[in-house]
C-alpha positions as CSV (number, residue, x, y, z in Angstrom):
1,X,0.0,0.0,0.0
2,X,1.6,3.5,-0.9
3,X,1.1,6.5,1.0
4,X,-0.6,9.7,-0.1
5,X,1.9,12.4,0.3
6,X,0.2,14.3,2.8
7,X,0.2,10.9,4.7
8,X,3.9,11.0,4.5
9,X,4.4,13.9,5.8
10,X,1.8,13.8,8.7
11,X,3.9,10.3,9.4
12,X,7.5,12.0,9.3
13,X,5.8,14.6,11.5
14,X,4.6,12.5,13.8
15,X,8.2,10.4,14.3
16,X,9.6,13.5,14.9
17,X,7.3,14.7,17.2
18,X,8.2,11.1,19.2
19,X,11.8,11.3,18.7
20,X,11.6,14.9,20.2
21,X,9.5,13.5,23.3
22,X,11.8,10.4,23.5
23,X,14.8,12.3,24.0
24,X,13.6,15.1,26.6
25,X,12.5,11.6,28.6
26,X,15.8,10.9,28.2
27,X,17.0,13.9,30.0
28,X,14.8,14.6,32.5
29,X,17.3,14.3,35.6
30,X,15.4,12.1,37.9
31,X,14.7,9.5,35.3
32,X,16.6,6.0,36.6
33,X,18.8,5.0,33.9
34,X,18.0,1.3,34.1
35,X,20.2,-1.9,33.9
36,X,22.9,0.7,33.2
37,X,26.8,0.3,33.6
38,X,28.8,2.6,36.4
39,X,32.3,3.0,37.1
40,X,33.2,4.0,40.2
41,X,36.9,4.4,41.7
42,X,37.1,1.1,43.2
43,X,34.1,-1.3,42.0
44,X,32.2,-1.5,38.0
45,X,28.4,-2.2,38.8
46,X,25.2,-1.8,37.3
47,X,21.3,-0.6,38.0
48,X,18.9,-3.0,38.0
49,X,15.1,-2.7,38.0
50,X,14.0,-4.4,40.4
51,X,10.5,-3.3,41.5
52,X,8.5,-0.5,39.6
53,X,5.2,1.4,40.1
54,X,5.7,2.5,43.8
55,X,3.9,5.6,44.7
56,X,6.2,8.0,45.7
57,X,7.9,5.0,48.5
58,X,9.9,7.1,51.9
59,X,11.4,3.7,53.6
60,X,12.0,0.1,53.3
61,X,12.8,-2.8,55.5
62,X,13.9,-6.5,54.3
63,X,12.7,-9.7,55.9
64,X,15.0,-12.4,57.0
65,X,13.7,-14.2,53.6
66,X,14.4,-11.4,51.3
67,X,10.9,-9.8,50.9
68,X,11.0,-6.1,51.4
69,X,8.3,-4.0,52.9
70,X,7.7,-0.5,51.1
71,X,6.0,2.4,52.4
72,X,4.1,4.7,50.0
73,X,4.2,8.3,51.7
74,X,1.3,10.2,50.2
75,X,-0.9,6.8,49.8
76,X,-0.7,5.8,53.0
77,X,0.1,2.3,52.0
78,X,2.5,-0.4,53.3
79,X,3.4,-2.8,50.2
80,X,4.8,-6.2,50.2
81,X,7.7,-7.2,48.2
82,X,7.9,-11.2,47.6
83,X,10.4,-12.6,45.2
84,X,11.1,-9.4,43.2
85,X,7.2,-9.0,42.5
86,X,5.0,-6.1,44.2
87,X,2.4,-7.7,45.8
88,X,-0.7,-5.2,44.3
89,X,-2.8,-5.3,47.8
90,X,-1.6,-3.3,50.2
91,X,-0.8,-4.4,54.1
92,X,-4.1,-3.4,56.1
93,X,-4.2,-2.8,59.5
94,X,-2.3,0.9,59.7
95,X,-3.5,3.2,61.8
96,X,-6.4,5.4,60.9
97,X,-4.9,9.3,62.0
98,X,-2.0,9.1,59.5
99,X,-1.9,12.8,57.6
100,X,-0.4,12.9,54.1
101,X,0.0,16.8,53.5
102,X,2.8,18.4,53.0
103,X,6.0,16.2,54.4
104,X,3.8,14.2,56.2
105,X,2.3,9.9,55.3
106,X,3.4,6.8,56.5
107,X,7.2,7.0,56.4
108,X,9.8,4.8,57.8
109,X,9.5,1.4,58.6
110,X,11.4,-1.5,60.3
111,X,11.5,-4.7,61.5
112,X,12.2,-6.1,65.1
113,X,15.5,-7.5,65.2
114,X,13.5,-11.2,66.8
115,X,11.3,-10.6,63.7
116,X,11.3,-14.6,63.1
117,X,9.6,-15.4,66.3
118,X,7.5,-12.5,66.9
119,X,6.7,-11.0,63.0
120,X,6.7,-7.3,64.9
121,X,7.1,-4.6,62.4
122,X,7.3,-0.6,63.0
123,X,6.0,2.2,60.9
124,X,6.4,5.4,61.6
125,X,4.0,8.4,60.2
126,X,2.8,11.7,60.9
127,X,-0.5,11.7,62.9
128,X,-3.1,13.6,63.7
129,X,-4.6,14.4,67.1
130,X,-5.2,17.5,69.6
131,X,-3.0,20.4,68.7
132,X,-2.4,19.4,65.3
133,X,0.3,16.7,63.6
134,X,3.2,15.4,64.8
135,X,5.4,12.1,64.6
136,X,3.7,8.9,66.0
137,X,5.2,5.4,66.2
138,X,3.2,1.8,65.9
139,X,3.9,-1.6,66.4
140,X,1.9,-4.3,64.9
141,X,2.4,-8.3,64.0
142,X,2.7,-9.1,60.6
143,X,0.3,-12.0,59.2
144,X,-1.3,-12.9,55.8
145,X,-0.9,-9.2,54.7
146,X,-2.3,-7.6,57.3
147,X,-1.0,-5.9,60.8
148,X,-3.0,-7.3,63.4
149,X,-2.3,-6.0,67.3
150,X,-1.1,-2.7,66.5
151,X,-0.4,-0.8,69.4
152,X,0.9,3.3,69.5
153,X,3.9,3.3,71.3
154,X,5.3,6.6,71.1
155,X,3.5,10.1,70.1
156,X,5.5,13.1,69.9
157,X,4.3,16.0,71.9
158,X,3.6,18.3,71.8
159,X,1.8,18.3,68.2
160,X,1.7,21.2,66.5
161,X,0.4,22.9,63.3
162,X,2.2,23.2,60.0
163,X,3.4,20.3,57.3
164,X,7.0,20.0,57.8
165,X,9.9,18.5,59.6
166,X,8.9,14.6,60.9
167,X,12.4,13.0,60.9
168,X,10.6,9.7,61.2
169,X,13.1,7.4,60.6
170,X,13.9,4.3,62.9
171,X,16.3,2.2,63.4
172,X,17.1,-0.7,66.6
173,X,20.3,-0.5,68.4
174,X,22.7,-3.5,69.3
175,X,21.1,-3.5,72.8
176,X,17.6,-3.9,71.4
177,X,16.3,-0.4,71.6
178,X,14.7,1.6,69.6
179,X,16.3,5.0,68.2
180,X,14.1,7.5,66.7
181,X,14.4,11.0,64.7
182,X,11.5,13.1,65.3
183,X,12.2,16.9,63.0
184,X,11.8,20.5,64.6
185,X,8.6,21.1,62.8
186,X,10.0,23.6,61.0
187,X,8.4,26.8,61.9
188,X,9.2,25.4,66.0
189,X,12.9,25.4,65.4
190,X,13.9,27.1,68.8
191,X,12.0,24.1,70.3
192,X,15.2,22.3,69.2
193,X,16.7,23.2,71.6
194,X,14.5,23.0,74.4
195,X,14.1,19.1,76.0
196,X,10.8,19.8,78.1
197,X,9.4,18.6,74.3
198,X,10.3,16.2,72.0
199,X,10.6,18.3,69.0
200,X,14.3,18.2,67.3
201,X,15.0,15.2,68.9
202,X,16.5,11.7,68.9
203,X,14.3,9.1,71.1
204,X,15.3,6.0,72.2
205,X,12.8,3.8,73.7
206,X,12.2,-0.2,73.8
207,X,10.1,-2.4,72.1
208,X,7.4,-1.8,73.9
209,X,7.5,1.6,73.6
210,X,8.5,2.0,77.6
211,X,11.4,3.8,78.1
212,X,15.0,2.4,78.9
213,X,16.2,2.8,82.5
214,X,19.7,4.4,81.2
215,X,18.2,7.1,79.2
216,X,20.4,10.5,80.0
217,X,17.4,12.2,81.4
218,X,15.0,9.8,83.3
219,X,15.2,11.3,86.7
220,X,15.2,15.0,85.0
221,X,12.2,17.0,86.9
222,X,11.4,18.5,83.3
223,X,12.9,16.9,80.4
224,X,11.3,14.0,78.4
225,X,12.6,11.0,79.6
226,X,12.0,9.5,76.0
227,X,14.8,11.5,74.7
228,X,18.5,10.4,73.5
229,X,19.7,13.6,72.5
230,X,18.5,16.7,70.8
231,X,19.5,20.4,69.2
232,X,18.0,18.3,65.9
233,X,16.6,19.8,62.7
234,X,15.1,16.9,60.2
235,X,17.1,13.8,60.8
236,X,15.9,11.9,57.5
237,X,18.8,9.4,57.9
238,X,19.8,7.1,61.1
239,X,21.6,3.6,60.8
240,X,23.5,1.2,63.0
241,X,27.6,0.9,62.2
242,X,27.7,-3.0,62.3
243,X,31.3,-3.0,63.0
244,X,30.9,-0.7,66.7
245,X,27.5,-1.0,67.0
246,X,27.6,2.8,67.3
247,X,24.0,4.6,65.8
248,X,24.8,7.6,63.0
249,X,22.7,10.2,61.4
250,X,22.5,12.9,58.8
251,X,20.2,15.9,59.1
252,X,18.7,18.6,56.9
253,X,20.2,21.5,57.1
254,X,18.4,24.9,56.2
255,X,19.7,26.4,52.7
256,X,22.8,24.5,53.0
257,X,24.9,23.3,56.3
258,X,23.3,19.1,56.3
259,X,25.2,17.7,58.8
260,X,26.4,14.1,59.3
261,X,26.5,13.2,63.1
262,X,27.6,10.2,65.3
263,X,25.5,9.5,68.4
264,X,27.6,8.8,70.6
265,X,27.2,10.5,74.0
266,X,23.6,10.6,75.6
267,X,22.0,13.8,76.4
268,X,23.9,15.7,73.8
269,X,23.5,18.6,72.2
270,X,24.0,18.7,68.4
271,X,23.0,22.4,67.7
272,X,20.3,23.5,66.0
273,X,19.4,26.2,65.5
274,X,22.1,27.6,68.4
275,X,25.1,27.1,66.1
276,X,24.5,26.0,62.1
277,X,26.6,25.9,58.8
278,X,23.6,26.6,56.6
279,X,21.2,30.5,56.3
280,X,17.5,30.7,56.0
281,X,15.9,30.1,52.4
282,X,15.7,33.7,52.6
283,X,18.5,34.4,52.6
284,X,18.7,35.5,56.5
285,X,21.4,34.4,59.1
286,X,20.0,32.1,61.5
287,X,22.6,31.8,63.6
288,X,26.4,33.6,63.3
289,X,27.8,30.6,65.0
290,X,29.1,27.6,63.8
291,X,30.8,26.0,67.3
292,X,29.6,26.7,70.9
293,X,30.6,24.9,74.1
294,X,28.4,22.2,74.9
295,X,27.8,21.4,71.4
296,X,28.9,18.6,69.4
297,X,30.5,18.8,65.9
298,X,29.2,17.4,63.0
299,X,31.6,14.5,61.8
300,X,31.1,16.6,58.5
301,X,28.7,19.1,56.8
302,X,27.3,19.5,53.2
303,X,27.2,23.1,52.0
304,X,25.8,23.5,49.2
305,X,23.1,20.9,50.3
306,X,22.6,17.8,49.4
307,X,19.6,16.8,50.9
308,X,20.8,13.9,52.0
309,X,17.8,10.9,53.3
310,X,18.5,7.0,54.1
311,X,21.7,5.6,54.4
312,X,23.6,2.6,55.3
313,X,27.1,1.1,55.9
314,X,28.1,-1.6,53.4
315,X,29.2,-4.9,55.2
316,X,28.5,-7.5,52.0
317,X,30.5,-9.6,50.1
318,X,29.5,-8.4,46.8
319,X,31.8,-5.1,46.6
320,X,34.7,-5.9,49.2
321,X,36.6,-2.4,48.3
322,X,33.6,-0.8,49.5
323,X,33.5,-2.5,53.1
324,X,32.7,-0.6,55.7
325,X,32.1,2.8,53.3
326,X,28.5,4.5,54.4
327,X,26.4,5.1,51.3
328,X,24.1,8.2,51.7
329,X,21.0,9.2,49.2
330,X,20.6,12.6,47.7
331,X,17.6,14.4,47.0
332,X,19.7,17.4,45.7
333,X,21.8,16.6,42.9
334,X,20.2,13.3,42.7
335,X,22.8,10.9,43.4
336,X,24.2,8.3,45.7
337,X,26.9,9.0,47.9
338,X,30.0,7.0,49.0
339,X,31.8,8.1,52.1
340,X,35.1,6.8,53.1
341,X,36.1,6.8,56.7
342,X,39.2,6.8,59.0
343,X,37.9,6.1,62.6
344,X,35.1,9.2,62.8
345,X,36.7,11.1,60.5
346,X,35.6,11.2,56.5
347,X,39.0,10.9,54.6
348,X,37.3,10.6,51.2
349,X,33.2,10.8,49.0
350,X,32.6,9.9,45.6
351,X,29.8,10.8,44.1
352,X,27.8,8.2,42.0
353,X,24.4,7.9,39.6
354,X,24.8,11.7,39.5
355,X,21.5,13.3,37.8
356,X,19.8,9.3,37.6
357,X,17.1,9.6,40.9
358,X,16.6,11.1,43.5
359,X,17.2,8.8,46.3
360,X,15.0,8.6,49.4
361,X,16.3,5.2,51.1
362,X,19.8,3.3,51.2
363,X,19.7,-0.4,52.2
364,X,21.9,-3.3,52.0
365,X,20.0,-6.4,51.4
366,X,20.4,-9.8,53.2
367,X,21.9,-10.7,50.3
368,X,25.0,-8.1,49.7
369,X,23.3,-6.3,47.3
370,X,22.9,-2.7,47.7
371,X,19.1,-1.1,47.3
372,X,18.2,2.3,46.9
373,X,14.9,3.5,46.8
374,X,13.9,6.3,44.1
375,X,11.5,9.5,45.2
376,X,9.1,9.7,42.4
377,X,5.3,9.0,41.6
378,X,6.3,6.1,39.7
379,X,8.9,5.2,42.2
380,X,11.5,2.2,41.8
381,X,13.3,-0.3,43.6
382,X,16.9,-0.2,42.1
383,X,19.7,-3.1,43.0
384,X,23.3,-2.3,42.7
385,X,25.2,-5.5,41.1
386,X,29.0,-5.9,40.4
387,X,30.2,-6.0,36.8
388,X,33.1,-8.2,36.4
């Protein structure tokens, strides 16, 4: 069959117009360049697909099997992973106050480290109740894709108005406990720095949500015995150092000045907004202090930002040059981070997937992979693999 010549041109009009679209696909910076090939100073590896169609996802925790359990931010929804497949029903069971504006959903989630005997997962979210919103904590017994016995154990307070600032993101210490970043709520920032509340805080608690015996300020008349340490703006990252057992965490800085920190002395004060690197988006000077006494140094700080969220260290077998390297997401820049350390001091970062996604959540899987979770409304799953 020959074509008119009008249909040849409305034809050659039409590929262009698809080549066109094609290629500014192609550029758009927080498009995941799957299965493709890296280079990185030490190890070759590639990104694999391995889960699509995720709604925007904010945290993930494995299973001893290998599943991985998702959670959708601005849906509300806790997904099941099995064998590389998304299972399409969402877990039910969640609680019923969780708030989606602004910064807010269901956000981090983990696993108790006993999970084989007792199927105990944790979600953290931003809930509603009097005063306004504010970080809650729930614990709840996984079975046939549901969460049955779900019980609150730890509400921030006080809550307060506004969209912003939840920290939210959990993570169990060698001893059992459970350490928890909670945010400023941004327009509260001064609170930071004030322990009679939780807000701009780290919590540690136990399992049951009671709260450890050794915490720095149990037998404080006025301070919140919940609390680990505090002077906190958005802690969006927090993970165990397998090889001390010693908890870390980055933070959000304001227009620039993200810090990383190590926790490692109870009842301290990291800061905010008494001493920072970074300004106000307007351009104002929060603070004109970068060190006080009483305060405790960031190990390092980003400036300009780079957003950082999730993060973990890398003790696998898969990439053995990267042992013991911490691996941060970026929002800003969209990349993955690689940070070299001496002791507590960072000797060396490589930047690497710059401009492929912007990464929410770092995780090593039970299998030596690496995972990193993408921030998008058609969110991925992507699995770093070795290219020999």
């Amino acid at each position: 069959m020959q074509l008119s010549k009008n249909s040849k041109l409305l034809f050659k009009s039409l590929a262009i117009t698809v080549l066109i679209a094609i290629g500014f696909i192609l550029l758009l910076p927080n498009a995941p360049k799957a299965e493709g090939i890296h280079q990185s100073e030490q190890h070759k590896f590639k990104t694999v697909n391995y889960v699509d169609f995720l709604h925007y996802p904010w945290g993930m925790a494995f299973l001893p099997n290998g599943d991985i359990l998702v959670t959708e931010k601005r849906k509300k929804q806790l997904r099941l992973i099995k064998n590389g497949k998304l299972n399409p029903t969402p877990i039910t069971g969640l609680p019923k106050n969780i708030d989606a504006g602004g910064q807010g959903g269901l956000l981090d989630v983990t696993i108790h480290p006993n999970f084989k005997n007792n199927n105990f997962v944790y979600i953290s979210y931003s809930g509603t109740g009097k005063g306004g919103k504010g970080t809650e904590i729930a614990r709840g017994k996984l079975s046939d894709n549901k969460l049955t016995e779900l019980k609150v154990i730890f509400k921030v307070s006080p809550k307060t108005g506004g969209s912003h600032h939840y920290g939210s993101r959990l993570q169990f210490a060698k001893d059992g406990t459970l350490f928890i970043t909670t945010g400023d709520r941004y327009s509260y920032l001064n609170e930071a720095q004030n322990p009679e509340n939780h807000l701009g805080t780290v919590i540690r608690i136990n399992d049951d949500g009671s709260i450890p015996k050794d915490n720095p300020f149990v037998n404080h008349p006025k301070y919140k015995p919940e609390i680990y340490s505090y002077g906190h703006r958005n802690a969006q990252g927090l993970t165990l150092n397998p090889k001390d057992g010693s908890i870390w965490l980055h933070e959000h800085g304001p227009r620039g000045g993200d810090e990383l920190n190590k926790l490692n002395k109870p009842g301290a004060n990291y800061g905010w907004p008494k001493v920072t690197y970074g300004i106000d988006y307007s351009g104002a000077i929060i603070s004109n202090k970068t060190k006080a006494p009483g305060i405790i140094p960031p190990v390092i700080f980003w400036k300009p930002s780079i957003a950082p969220s999730g993060m973990a260290f890398y003790q696998g077998d898969k990439f053995p040059k990267w042992k013991n390297n911490l691996f941060v997401g970026a929002l800003a820049g969209a990349h993955l981070r690689r940070i070299v350390l001496e002791g507590d001091k960072v000797i060396k970062q490589e930047v690497l997937l710059k401009h492929t996604a912007r990464f929410r959540d770092v995780r090593l899987g039970p299998d030596g992979y690496i995972y990193l979770l993408t921030d998008d409304r058609d969110g991925q799953i992507l699995k770093l693999e070795p290219v020999k």
